[in-house]
N, CA, C and O of each residue as an XYZ file, in Angstrom:
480
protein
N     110.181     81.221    120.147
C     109.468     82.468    119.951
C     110.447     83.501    119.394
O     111.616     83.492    119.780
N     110.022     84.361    118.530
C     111.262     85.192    117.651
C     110.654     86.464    118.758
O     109.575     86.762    119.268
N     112.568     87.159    118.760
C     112.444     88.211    119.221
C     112.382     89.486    118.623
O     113.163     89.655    117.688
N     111.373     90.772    119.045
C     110.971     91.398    118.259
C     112.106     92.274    117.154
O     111.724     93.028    116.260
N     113.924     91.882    117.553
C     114.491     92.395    116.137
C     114.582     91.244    115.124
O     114.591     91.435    113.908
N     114.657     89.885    115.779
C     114.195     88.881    114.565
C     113.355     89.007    113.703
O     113.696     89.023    112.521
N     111.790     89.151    114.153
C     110.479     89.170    113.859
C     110.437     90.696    112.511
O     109.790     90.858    111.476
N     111.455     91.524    113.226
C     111.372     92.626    112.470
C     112.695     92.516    110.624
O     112.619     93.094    109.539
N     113.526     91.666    111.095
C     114.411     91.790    110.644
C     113.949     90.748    109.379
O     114.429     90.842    108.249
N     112.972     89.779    109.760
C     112.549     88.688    108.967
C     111.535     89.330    107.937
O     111.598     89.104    106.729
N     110.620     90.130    108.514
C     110.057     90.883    107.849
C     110.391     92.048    106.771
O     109.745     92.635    105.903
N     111.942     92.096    107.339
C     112.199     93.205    106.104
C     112.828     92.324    104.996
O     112.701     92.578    103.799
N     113.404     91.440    105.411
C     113.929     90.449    104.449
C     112.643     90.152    103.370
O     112.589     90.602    102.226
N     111.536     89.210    104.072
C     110.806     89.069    103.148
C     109.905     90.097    102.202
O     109.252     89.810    101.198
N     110.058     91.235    102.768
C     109.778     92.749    102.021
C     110.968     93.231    100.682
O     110.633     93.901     99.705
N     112.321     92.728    100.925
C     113.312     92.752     99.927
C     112.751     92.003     99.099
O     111.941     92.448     98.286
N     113.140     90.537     99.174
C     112.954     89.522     98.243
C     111.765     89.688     97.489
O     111.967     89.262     96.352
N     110.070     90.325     97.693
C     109.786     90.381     97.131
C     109.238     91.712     96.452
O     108.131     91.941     95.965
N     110.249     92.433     96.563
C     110.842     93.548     95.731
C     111.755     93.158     94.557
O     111.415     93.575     93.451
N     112.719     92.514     94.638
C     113.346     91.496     93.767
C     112.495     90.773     93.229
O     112.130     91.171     92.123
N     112.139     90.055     93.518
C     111.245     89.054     92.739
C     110.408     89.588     91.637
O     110.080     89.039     90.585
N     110.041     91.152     92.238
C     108.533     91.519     91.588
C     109.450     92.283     90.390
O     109.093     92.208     89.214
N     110.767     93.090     90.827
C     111.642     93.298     89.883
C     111.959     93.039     88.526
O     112.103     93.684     87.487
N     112.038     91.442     89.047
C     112.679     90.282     87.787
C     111.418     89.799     87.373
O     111.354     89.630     86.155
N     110.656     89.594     87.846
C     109.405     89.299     86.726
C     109.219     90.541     85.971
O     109.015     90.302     84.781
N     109.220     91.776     86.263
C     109.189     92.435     85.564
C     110.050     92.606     83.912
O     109.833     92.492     82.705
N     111.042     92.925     84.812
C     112.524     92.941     83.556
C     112.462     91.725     82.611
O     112.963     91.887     81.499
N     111.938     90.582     82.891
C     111.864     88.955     82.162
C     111.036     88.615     81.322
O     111.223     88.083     80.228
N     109.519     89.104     82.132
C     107.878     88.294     81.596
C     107.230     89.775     81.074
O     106.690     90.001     79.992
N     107.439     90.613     82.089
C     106.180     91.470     81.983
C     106.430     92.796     81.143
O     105.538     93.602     80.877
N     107.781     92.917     80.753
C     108.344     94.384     79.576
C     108.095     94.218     78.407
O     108.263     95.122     77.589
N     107.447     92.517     77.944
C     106.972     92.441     76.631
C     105.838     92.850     76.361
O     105.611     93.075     75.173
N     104.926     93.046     77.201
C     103.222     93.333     77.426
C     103.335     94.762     77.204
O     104.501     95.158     77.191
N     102.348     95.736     77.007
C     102.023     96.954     76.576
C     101.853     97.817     78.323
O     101.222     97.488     79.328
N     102.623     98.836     78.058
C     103.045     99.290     79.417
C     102.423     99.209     80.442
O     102.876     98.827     81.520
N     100.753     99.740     80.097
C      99.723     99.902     81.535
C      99.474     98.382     81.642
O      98.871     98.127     82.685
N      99.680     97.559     81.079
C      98.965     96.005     81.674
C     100.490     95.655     82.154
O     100.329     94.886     83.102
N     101.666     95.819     81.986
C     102.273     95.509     82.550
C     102.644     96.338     83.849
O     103.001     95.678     84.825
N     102.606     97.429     83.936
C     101.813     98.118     85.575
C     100.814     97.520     86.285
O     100.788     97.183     87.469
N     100.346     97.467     85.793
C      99.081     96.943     86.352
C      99.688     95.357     87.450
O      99.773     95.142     88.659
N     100.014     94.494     86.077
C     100.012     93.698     86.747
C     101.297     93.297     87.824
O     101.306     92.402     88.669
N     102.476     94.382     87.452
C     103.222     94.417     88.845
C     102.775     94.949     89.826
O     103.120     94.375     90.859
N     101.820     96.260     90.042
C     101.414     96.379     91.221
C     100.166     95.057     92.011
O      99.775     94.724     93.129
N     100.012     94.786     90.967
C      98.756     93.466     92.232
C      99.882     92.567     92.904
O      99.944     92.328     94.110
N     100.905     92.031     91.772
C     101.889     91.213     92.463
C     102.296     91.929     94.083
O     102.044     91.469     95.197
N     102.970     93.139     93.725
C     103.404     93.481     95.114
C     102.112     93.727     95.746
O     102.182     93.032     96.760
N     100.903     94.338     95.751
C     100.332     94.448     96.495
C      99.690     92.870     97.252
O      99.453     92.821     98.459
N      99.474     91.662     96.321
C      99.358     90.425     97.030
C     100.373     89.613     97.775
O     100.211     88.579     98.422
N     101.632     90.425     97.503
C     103.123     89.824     98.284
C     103.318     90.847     99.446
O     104.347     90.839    100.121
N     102.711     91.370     99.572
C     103.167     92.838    100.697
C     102.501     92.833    101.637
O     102.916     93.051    102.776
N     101.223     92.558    101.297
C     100.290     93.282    102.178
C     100.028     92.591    103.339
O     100.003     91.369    103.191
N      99.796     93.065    104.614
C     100.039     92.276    105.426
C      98.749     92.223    106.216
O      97.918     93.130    106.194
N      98.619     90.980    106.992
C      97.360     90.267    107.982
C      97.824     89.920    109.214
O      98.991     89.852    109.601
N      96.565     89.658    109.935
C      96.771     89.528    111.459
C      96.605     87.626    111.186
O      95.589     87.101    110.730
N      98.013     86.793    111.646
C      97.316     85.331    111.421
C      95.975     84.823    111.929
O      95.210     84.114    111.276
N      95.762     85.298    113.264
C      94.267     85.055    113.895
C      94.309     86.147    114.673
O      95.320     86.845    114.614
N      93.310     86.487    115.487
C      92.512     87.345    115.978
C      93.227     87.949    117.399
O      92.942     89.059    117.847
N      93.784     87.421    117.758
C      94.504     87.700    119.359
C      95.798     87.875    119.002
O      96.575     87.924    119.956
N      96.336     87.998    117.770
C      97.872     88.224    117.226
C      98.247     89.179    117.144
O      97.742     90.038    116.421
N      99.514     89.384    118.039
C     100.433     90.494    117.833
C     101.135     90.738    116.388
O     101.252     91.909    116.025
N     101.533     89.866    115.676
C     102.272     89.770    114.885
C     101.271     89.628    113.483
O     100.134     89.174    113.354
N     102.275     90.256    112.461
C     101.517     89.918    111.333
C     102.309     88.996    109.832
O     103.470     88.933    109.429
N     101.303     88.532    109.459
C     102.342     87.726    108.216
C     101.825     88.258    106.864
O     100.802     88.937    106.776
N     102.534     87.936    105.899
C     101.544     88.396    104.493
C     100.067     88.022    104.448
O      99.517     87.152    105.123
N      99.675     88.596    103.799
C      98.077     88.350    103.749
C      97.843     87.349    102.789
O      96.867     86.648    103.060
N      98.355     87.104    101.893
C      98.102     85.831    100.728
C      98.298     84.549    101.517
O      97.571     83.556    101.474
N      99.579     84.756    102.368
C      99.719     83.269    102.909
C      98.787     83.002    104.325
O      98.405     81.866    104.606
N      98.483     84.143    105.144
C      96.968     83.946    105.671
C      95.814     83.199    105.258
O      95.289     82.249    105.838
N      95.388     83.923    103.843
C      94.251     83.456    103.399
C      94.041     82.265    103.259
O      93.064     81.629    103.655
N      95.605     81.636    102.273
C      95.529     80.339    101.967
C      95.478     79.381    103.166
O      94.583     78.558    103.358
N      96.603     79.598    103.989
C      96.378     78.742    105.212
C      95.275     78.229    106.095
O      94.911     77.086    106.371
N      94.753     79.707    106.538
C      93.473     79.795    107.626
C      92.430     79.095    106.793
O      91.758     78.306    107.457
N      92.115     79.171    105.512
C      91.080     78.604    104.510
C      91.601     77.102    104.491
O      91.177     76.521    105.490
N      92.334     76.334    103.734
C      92.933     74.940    103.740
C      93.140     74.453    105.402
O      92.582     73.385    105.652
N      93.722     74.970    106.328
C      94.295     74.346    107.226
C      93.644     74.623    108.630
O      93.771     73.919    109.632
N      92.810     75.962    108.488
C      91.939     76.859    109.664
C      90.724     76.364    109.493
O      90.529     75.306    108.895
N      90.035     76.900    109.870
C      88.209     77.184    110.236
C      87.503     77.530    108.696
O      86.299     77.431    108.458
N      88.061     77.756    108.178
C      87.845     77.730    106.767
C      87.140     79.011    106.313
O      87.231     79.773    107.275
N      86.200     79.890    104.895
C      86.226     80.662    104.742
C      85.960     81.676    106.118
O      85.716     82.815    105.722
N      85.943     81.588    107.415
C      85.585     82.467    108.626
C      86.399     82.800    108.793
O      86.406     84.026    108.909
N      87.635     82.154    108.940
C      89.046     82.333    109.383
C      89.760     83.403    108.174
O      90.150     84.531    108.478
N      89.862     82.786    106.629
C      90.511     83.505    106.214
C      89.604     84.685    105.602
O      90.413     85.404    105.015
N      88.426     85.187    105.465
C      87.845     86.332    105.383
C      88.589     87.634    105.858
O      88.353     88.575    105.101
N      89.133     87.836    106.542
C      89.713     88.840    106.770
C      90.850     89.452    105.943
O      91.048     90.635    105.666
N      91.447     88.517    105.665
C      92.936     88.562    104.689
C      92.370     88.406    103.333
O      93.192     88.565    102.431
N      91.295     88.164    103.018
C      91.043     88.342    101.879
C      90.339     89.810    101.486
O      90.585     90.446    100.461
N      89.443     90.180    102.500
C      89.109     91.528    102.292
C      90.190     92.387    101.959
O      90.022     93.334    101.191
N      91.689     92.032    102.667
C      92.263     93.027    102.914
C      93.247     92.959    101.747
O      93.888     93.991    101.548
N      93.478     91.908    100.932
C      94.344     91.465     99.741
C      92.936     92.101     98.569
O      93.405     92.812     97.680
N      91.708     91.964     98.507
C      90.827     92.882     97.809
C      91.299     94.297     97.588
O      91.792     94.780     96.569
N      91.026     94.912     98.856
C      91.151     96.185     98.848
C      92.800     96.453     98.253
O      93.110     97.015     97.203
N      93.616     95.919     99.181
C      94.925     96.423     97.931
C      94.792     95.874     96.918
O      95.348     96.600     96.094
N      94.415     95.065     96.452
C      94.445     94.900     95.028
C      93.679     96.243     94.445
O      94.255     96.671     93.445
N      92.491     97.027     94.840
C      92.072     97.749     93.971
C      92.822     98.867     94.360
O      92.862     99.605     93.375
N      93.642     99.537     95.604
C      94.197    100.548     95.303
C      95.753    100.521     94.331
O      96.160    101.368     93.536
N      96.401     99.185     94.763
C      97.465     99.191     93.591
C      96.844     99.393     92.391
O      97.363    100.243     91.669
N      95.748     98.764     91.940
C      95.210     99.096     90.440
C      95.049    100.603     90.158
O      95.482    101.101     89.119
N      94.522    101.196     90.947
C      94.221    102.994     91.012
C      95.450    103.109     90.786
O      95.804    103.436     89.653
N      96.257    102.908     91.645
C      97.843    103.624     91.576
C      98.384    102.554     90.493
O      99.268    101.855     90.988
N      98.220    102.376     89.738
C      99.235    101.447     88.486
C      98.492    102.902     87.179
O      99.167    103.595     86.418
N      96.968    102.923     87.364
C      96.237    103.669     86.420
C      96.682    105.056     86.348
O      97.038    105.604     85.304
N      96.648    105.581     87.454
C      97.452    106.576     87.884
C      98.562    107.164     86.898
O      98.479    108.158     86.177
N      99.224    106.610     87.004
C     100.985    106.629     86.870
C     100.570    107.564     85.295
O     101.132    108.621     85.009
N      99.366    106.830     84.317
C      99.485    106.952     83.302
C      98.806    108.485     82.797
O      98.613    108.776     81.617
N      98.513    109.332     83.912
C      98.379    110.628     84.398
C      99.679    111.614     84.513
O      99.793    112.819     84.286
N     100.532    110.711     84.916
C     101.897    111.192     85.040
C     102.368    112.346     83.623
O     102.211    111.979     82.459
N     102.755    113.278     83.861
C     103.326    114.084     82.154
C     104.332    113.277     81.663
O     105.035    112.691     82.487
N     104.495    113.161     80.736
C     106.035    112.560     80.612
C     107.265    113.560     80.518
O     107.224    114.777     80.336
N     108.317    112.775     80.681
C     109.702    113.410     81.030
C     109.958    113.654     79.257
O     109.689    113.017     78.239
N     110.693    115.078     79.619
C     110.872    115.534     77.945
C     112.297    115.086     77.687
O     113.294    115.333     78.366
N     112.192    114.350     76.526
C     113.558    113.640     75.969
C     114.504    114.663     76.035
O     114.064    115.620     75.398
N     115.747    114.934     76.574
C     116.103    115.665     76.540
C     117.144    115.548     75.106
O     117.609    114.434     74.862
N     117.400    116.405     74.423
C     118.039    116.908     73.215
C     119.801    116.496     73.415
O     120.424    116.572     74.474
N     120.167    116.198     72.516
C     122.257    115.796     72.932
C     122.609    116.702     72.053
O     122.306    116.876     70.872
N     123.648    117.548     73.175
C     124.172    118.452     73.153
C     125.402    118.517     72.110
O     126.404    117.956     72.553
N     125.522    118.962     71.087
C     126.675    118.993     70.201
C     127.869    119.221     71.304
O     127.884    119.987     72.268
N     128.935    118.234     70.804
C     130.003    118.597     71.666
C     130.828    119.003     70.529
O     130.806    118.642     69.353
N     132.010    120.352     71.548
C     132.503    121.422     70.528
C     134.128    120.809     70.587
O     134.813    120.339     71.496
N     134.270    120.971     69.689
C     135.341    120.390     69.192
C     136.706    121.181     70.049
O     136.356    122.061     70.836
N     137.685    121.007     69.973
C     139.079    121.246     70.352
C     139.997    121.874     69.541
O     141.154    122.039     69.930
């Protein structure tokens, strides 16, 4: 049984890595695509790598919600079980999408001008 700074410590780990991960797909696959689809589609990534579920119903603990779904569906009670983690990988999926759309609301930053440097 992991103790709750394990449990916590495991969790931030797997919260890094797929910060990294979502990183390098970025910088690799997704900077060739036209900016808002490549927003776009890094926020679903993190929001389907992040988001987190209760494994079953009497659980203290929570795991990602993608690997919920898949499990409880293949290996559980089947769509009853993983219904929950899927609602909840839905819903972030549509608020990362709001917030990817968002961004493109943002003003942009004014190029700033280079400063003649004065000679000696």
């Amino acid at each position: 049984m992991l103790t709750p700074e394990s449990y916590v410590t495991g969790m931030l780990v797997y919260v890094a890595a797929a910060l990294l991960a979502t990183g390098l797909a970025y910088r690799f696959w997704f900077k060739a695509l036209p900016t808002m689809v490549a927003r776009v589609l890094v926020a679903l990534l993190l929001a389907w790598l992040i988001t987190p579920a209760q494994p079953s119903a009497g659980s203290e603990t929570l795991a990602p919600a993608l690997v919920v779904a898949v499990f409880n569906w293949v290996f559980g009670e089947g769509w009853a079980a993983a219904r929950q983690a899927v609602v909840l990988l839905g819903l972030a999926s549509g608020v990362a999408v709001l917030l990817a759309l968002a961004t493109a609301l943002r003003p942009k930053r004014a190029q700033r001008q280079a400063e003649p440097i004065e000679s000696r």
